[in-house]
C-alpha positions as CSV (number, residue, x, y, z in Angstrom):
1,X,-82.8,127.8,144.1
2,X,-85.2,130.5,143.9
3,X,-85.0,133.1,147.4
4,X,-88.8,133.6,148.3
5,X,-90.0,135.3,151.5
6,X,-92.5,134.6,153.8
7,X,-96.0,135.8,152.7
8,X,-95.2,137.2,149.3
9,X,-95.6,135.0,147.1
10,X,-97.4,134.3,143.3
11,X,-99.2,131.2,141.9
12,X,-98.3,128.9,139.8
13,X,-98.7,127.3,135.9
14,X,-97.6,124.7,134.4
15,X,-96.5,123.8,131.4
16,X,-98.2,120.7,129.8
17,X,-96.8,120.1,126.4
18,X,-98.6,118.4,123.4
19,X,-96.1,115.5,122.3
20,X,-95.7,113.6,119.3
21,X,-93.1,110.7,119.0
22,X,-91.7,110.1,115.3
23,X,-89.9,106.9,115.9
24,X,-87.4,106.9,113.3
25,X,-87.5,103.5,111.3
26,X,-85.6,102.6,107.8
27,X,-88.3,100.5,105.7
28,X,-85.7,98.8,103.0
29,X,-88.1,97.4,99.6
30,X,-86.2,95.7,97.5
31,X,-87.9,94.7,94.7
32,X,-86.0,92.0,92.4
33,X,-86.8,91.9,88.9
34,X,-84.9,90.1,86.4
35,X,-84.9,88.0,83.3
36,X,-82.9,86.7,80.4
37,X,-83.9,85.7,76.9
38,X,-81.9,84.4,73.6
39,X,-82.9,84.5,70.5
40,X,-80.1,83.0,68.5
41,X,-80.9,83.5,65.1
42,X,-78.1,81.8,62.9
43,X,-79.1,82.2,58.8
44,X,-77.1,80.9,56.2
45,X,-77.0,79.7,52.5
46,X,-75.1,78.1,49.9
47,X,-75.9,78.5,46.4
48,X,-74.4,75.1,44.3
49,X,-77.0,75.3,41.4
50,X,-79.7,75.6,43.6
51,X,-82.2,78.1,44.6
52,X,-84.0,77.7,48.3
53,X,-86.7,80.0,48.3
54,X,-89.6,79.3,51.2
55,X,-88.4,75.6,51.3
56,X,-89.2,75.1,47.7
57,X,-86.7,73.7,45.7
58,X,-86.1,73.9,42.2
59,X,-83.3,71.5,40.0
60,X,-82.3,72.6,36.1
61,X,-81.5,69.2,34.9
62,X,-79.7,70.3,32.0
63,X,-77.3,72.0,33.4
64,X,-73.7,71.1,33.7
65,X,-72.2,70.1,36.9
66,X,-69.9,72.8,38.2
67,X,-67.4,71.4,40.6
68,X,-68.5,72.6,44.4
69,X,-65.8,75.0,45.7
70,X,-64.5,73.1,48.8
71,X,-65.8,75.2,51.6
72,X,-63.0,77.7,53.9
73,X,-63.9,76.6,57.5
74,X,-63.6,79.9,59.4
75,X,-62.7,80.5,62.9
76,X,-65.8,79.9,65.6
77,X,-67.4,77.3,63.1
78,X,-70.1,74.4,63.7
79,X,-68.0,73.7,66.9
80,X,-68.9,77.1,68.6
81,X,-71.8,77.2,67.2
82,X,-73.1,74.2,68.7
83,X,-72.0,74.7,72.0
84,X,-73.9,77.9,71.9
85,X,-76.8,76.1,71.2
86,X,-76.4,73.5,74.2
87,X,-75.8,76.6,76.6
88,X,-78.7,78.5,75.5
89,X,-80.8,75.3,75.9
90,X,-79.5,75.0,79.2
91,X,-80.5,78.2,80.1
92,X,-83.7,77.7,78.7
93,X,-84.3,74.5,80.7
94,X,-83.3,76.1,84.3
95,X,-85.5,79.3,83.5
96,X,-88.0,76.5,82.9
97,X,-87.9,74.6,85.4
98,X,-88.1,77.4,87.6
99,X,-91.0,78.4,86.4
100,X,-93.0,75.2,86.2
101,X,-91.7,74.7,90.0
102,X,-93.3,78.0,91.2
103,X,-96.5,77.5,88.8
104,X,-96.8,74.0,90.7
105,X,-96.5,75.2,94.3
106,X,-98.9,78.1,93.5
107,X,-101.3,75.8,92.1
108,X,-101.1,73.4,95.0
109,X,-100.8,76.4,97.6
110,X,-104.6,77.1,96.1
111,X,-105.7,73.5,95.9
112,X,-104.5,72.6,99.1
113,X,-101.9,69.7,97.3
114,X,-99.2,70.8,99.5
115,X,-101.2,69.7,103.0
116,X,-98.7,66.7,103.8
117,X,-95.6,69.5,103.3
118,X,-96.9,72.0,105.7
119,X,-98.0,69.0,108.0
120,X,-94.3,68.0,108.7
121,X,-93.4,71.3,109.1
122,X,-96.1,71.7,111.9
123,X,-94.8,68.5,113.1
124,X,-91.1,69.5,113.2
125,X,-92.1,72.6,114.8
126,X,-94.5,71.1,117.9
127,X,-91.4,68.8,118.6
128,X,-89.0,71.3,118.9
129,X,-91.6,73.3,121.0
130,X,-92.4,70.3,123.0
131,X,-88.8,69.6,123.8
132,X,-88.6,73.9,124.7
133,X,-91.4,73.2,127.0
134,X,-90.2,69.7,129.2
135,X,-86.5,71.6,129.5
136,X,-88.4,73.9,131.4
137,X,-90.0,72.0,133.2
138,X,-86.7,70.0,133.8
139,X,-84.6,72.7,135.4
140,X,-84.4,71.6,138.9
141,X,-81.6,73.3,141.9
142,X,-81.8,76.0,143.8
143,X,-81.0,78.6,141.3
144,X,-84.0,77.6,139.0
145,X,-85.9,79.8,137.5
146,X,-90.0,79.4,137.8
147,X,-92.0,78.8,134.6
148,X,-94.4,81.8,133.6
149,X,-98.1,80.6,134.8
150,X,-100.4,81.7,131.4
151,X,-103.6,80.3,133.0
152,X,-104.4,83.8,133.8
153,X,-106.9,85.8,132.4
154,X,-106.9,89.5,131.0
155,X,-110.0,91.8,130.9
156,X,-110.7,93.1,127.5
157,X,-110.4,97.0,126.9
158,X,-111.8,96.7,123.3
159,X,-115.3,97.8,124.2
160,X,-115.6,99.9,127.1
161,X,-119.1,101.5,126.9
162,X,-120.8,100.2,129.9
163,X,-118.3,102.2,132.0
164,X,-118.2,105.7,129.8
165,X,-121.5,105.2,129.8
166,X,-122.1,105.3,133.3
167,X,-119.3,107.7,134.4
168,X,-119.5,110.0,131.9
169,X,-122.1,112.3,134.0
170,X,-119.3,112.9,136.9
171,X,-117.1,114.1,133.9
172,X,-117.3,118.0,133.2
173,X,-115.4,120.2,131.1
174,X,-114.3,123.7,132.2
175,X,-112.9,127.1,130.4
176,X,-110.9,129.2,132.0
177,X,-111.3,133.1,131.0
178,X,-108.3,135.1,131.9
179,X,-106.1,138.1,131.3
180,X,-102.8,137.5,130.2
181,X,-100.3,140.4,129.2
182,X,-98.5,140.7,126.1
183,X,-95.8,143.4,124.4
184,X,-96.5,144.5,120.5
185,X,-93.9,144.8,117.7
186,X,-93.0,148.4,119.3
187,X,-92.3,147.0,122.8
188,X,-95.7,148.5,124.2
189,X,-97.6,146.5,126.8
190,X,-101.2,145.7,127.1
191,X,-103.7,142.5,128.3
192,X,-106.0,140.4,126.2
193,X,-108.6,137.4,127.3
194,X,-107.5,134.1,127.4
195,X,-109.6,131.6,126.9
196,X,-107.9,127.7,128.1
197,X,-109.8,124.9,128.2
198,X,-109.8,121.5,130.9
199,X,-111.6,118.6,132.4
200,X,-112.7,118.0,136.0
201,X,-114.7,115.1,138.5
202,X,-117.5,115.7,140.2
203,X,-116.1,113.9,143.6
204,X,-118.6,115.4,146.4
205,X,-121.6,117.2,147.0
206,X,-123.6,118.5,150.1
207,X,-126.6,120.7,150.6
208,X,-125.4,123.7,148.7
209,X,-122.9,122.7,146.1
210,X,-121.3,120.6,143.4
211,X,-117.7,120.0,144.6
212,X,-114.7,119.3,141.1
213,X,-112.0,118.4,141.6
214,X,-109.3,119.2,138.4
215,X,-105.7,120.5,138.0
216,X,-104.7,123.6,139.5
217,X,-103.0,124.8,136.0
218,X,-106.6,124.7,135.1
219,X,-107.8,127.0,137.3
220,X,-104.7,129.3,137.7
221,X,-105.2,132.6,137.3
222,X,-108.8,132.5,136.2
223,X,-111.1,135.9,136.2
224,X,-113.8,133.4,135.4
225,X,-114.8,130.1,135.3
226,X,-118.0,127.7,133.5
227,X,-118.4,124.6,133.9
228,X,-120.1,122.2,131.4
229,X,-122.5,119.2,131.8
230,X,-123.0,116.2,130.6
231,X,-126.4,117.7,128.5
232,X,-124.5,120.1,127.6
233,X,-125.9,122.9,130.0
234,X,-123.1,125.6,132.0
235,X,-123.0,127.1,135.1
236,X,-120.1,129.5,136.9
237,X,-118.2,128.3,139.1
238,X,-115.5,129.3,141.5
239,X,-112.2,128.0,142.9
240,X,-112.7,126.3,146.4
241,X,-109.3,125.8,147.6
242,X,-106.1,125.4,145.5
243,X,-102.9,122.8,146.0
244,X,-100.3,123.8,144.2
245,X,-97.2,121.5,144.8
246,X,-99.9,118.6,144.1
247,X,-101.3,120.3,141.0
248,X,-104.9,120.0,142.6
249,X,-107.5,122.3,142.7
250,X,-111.3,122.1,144.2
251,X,-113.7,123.9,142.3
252,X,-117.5,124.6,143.3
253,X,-121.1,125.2,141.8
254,X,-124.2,126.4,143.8
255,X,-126.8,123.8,143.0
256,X,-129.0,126.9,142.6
257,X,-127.7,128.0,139.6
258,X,-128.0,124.7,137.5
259,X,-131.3,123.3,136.4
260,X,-133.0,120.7,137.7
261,X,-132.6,118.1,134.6
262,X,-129.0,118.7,135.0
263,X,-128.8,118.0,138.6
264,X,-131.1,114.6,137.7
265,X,-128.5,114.0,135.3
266,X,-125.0,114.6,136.5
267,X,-123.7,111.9,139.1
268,X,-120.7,111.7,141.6
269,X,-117.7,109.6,140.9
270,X,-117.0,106.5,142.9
271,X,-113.2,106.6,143.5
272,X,-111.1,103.9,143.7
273,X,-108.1,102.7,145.2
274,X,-104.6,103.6,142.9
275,X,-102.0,101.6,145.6
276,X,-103.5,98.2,144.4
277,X,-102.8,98.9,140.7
278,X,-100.6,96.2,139.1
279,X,-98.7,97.6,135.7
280,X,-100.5,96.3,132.8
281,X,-103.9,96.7,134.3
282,X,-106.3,98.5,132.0
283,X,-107.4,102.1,131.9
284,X,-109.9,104.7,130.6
285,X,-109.3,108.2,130.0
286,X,-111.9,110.5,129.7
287,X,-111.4,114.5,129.4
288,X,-112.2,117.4,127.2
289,X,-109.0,117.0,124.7
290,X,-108.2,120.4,122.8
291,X,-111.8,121.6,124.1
292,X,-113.8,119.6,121.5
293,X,-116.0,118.2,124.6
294,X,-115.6,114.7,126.2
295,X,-113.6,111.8,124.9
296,X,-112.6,108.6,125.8
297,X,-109.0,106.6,125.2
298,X,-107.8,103.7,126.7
299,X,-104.9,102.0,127.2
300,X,-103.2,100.5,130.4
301,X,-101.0,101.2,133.3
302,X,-97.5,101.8,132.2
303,X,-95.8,102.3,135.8
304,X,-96.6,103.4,138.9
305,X,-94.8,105.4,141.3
306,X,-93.2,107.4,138.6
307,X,-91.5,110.9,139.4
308,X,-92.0,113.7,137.8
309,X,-90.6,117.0,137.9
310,X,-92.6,120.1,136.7
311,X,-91.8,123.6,136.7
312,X,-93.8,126.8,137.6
313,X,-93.8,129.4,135.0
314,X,-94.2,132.2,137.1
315,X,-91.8,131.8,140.1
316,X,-89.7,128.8,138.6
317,X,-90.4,126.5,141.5
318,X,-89.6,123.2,140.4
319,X,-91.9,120.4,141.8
320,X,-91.2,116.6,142.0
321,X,-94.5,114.3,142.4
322,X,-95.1,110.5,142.2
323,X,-97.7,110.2,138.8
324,X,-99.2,106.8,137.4
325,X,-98.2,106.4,134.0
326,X,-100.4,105.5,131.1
327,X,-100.3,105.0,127.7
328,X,-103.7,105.8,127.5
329,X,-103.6,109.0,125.2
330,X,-103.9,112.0,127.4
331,X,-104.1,115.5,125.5
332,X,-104.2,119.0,126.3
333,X,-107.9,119.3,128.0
334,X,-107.6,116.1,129.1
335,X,-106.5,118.0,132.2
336,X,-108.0,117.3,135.5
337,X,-110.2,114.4,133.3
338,X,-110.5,111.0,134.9
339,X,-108.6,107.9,134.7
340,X,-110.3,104.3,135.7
341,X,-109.6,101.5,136.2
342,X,-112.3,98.3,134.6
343,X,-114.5,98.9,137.3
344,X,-115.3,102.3,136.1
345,X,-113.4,104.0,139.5
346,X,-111.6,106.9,139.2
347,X,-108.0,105.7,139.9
348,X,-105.8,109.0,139.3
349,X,-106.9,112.4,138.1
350,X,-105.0,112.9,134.6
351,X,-102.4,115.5,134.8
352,X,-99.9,115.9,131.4
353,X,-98.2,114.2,128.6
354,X,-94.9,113.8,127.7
355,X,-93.6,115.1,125.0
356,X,-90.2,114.2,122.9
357,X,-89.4,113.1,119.2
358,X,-88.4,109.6,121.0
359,X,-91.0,109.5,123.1
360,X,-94.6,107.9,122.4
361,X,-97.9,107.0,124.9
362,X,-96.3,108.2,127.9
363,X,-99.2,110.5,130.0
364,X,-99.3,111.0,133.3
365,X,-101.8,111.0,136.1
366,X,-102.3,112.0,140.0
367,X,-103.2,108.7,141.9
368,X,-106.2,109.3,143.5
369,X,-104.9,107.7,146.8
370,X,-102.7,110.5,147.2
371,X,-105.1,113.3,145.9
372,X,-108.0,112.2,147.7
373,X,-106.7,113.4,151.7
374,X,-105.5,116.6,149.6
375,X,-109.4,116.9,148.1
376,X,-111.5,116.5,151.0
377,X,-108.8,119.4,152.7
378,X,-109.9,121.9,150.2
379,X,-113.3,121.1,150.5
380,X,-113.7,121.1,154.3
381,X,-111.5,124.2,155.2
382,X,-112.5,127.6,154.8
383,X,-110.2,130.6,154.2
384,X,-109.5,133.0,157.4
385,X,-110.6,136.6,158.0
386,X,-106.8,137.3,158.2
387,X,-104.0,135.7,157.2
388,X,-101.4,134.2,159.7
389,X,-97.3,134.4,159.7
390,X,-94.6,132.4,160.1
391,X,-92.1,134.3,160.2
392,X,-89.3,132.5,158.1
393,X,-87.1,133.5,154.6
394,X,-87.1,130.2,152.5
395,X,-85.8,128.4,149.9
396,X,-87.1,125.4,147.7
397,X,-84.6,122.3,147.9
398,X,-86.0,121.3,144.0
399,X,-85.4,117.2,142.8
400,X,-82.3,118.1,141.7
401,X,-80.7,120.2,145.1
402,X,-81.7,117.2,146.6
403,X,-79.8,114.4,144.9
404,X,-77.2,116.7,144.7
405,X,-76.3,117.2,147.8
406,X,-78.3,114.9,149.9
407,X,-81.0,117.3,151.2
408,X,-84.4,116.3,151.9
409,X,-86.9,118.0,149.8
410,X,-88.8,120.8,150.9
411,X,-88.3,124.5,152.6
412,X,-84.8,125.0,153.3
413,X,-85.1,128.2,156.3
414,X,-82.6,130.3,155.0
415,X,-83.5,132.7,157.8
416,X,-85.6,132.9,160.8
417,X,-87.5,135.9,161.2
418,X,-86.5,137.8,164.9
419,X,-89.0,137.4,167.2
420,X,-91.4,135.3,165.0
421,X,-93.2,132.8,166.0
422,X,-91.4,130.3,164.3
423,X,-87.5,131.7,166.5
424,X,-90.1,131.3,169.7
425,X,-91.1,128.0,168.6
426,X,-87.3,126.7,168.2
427,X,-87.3,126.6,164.3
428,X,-83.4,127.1,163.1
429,X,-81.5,128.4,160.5
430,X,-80.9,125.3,157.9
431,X,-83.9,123.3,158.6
432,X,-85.7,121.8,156.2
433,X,-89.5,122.3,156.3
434,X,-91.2,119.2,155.0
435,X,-94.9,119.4,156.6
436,X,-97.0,122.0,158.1
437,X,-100.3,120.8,160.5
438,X,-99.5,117.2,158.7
439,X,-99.3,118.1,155.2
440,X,-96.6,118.1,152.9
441,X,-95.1,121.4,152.0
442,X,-92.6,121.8,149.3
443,X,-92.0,125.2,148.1
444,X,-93.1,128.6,149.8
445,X,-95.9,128.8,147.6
446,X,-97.4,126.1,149.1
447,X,-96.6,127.4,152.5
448,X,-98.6,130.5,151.9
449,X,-101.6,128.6,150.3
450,X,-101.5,127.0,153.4
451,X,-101.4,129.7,155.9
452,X,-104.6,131.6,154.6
453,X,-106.6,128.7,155.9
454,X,-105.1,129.3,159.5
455,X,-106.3,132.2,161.8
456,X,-103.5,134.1,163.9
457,X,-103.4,132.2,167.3
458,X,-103.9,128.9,165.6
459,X,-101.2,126.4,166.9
460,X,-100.2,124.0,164.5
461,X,-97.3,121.3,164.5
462,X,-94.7,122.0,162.0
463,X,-92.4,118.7,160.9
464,X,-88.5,119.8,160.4
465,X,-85.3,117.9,159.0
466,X,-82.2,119.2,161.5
467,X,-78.7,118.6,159.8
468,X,-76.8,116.7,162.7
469,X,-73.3,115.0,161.8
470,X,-74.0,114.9,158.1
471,X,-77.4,113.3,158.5
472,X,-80.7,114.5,158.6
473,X,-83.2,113.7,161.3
474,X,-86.7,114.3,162.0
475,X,-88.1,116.9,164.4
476,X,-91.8,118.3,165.2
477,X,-92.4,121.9,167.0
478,X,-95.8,123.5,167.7
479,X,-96.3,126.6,166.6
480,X,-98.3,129.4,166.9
481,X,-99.1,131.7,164.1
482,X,-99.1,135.4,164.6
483,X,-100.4,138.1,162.9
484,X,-99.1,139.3,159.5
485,X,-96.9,142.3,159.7
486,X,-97.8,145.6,157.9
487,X,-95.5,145.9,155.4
């Protein structure tokens, strides 16, 4: 829990991390190879007055019979010789047969001669499927289950054209020029430009001015900002209003300073409606990944209500938010970018990606039914003369605090400013702010965004949770803001 008081405050960053899965998988080849050969080669000869010399024979008539030694039958003789033979042949004839088998079903693979085997197989394999099927259809009592119904249809995401195509002028990129302070090898400290690069939607327009909505880690901290069409052209623009806790952000372009080919050229987006979403639904991202100018993904609605926790880099507020997920691949500059449903409506205004060597296609977006009240706030108010005051010390009740110890989330009043309007309007020590003037409030940060809208004098209803008997209950006080003290 990070102590912040009233009316001194920073912004905030986030960190959106670039994340590659590696799913770990174990591809086992085993490659068998083997053979056997014999090559018994048994030579022998007898010489008993005769000479065998390429199977020519030749007999000396005259010569005296000699008596033929009687032959010394040795150990392993004909016997084991011929059963030698019959093994090896045996051998022979499996290796054989083996191969004449698989040179057969090859051949009749090819010529199709095996049609009546793969026909019973089919035939086996409908009955058993058949018999699947009426067992389902069997299952009767009040526990059964219901049968999946596949006569629906699915929308293809293959070719998505038509829509980019048409939305792609509403889509803009935008680079963010800013200082940011760095320390050298010999601990000195100095400031360089930034350059950082996003997406945004061009969601309203009036008289004056191109109204883009985006993230507000795009716009954070920005000395400058430009803005790029869909021909290409660039304008400045400047930050309109600025959500924090709902990482939303309103940015602006005087009409005057774009050409008028442009302004033929660039549309509004028609948003849609992100509560009717059904998971597996298809979506379109479209955003200026790493800065390389617009691209499209697509993919389909993972889960819906999801929540996320983020964390501010510069005050270390944590903040929780419900986020559409997507596996839709959403990339750094993707940012602020659009995601739409197959209508071509923007359904939730991509936000970050998760990232984890376990983790693939999970991104996340802001559903445009909860960004869109937050939006047309930005646009329609305008900044006060003078900033207003509370009059409270705070304290973020973060996710985590929360579950922990059963808090709602919000401002938790860690003290109550004497004299202030918020003692005269009956705020206590231990109340939990949740909503200021009907908007939700979750850190301080957002509180003092919110209080440089409001002139001093302005009365404004401000939505508590009391502790009461271990429980929490709802209470509303009015308000009225005084001046900010000279500090």
């Amino acid at each position: 829990m990070d102590n912040n008081q009233n009316n001194n405050f920073s912004g905030s960053s986030y960190n959106n991390g670039n994340y590659n899965y590696s799913n770990g998988n174990q591809n086992q080849n085993t490659n068998g190879t083997w053979g056997g050969s014999g090559n018994p080669q048994n030579s022998w000869s007898a010489n008993a007055g005769n000479n065998a010399n390429a199977g020519n024979m030749n007999d000396t008539v005259n010569a005296p019979k000699q008596k033929r030694p009687k032959k010394e039958h040795k150990k392993g003789g004909f016997g084991e010789k011929l059963a030698k033979c019959v093994a090896i042949a045996l051998v022979f004839g499996l290796v054989g047969g083996s191969v004449f088998a698989g040179t057969n079903y090859a051949v009749g693979r090819l010529t199709g001669s095996n049609t009546t085997q793969t026909a019973n197989v089919s035939e086996q394999k409908e009955e058993e499927t058949s018999h699947l099927k009426q067992s389902a259809k069997d299952t009767s009592g009040k526990d059964a289950v219901d049968t999946t119904n596949t006569s629906g249809t699915a929308t293809s995401v293959s070719d998505v054209s038509g829509i980019v195509s048409e939305v792609m002028p509403s889509i803009v990129a935008i680079t963010n020029m800013s200082e940011q302070q760095y320390e050298n090898f010999f601990g000195q400290t100095g400031t360089r430009e930034s350059e950082s690069a996003g997406s945004g939607i061009i969601v309203s327009q009036d008289d004056n001015y191109l109204y883009i909505a985006t993230n507000n880690h795009v716009v954070e901290g920005a000395s400058t900002l430009t803005v790029q069409f869909i021909d290409d052209s660039t304008a400045s623009a400047e930050v309109k209003g600025t959500a924090a806790s709902s990482d939303l952000a309103v940015v602006q372009v005087a009409k005057s300073s774009m050409q008028q080919d442009t302004l033929n050229q660039v549309k509004v987006a028609t948003l849609g409606d992100s509560d009717s979403l059904q998971v597996g639904e298809g979506a379109i991202a479209i955003g200026n990944a790493l800065g390389y100018g617009q691209s499209v993904t697509t993919g389909v609605i993972s889960a819906v209500n999801r929540s996320v926790s983020m964390q501010d880099e510069t005050t270390g507020e944590e903040i929780t938010n419900e986020l559409l997920q997507t596996d839709a691949a959403i990339n750094p500059g993707n940012s602020g970018g659009a995601l739409l449903n197959m209508k071509g409506e923007v359904i939730g205004i991509n936000e970050m990606k998760y990232s984890d060597t376990q983790v693939e296609g999970m991104g996340y977006s802001i559903p445009i039914s909860k960004a869109a009240p937050i939006i047309d706030r930005l646009i329609s108010r305008q900044a006060a003369d003078s900033a207003s005051y509370i009059g409270i010390n705070g304290v973020n009740v973060t996710s985590q605090i929360a579950s922990a110890y059963k808090m709602p989330i919000g401002i938790y009043v860690a003290q109550v400013v004497s004299g202030s309007p918020s003692e005269q309007a009956g705020i206590l020590q231990g109340d939990i702010i949740t909503k200021f003037d009907g908007t939700d409030v979750k850190t301080m940060s957002d509180l003092k965004d919110t209080l440089e809208y409001y002139a001093p004098g302005t009365q404004v209803e401000v939505t508590v949770q009391r502790p009461a008997n271990g429980q929490y209950t709802e209470q509303t006080v009015t308000v009225t803001l005084g001046t900010k003290p000279q500090q």
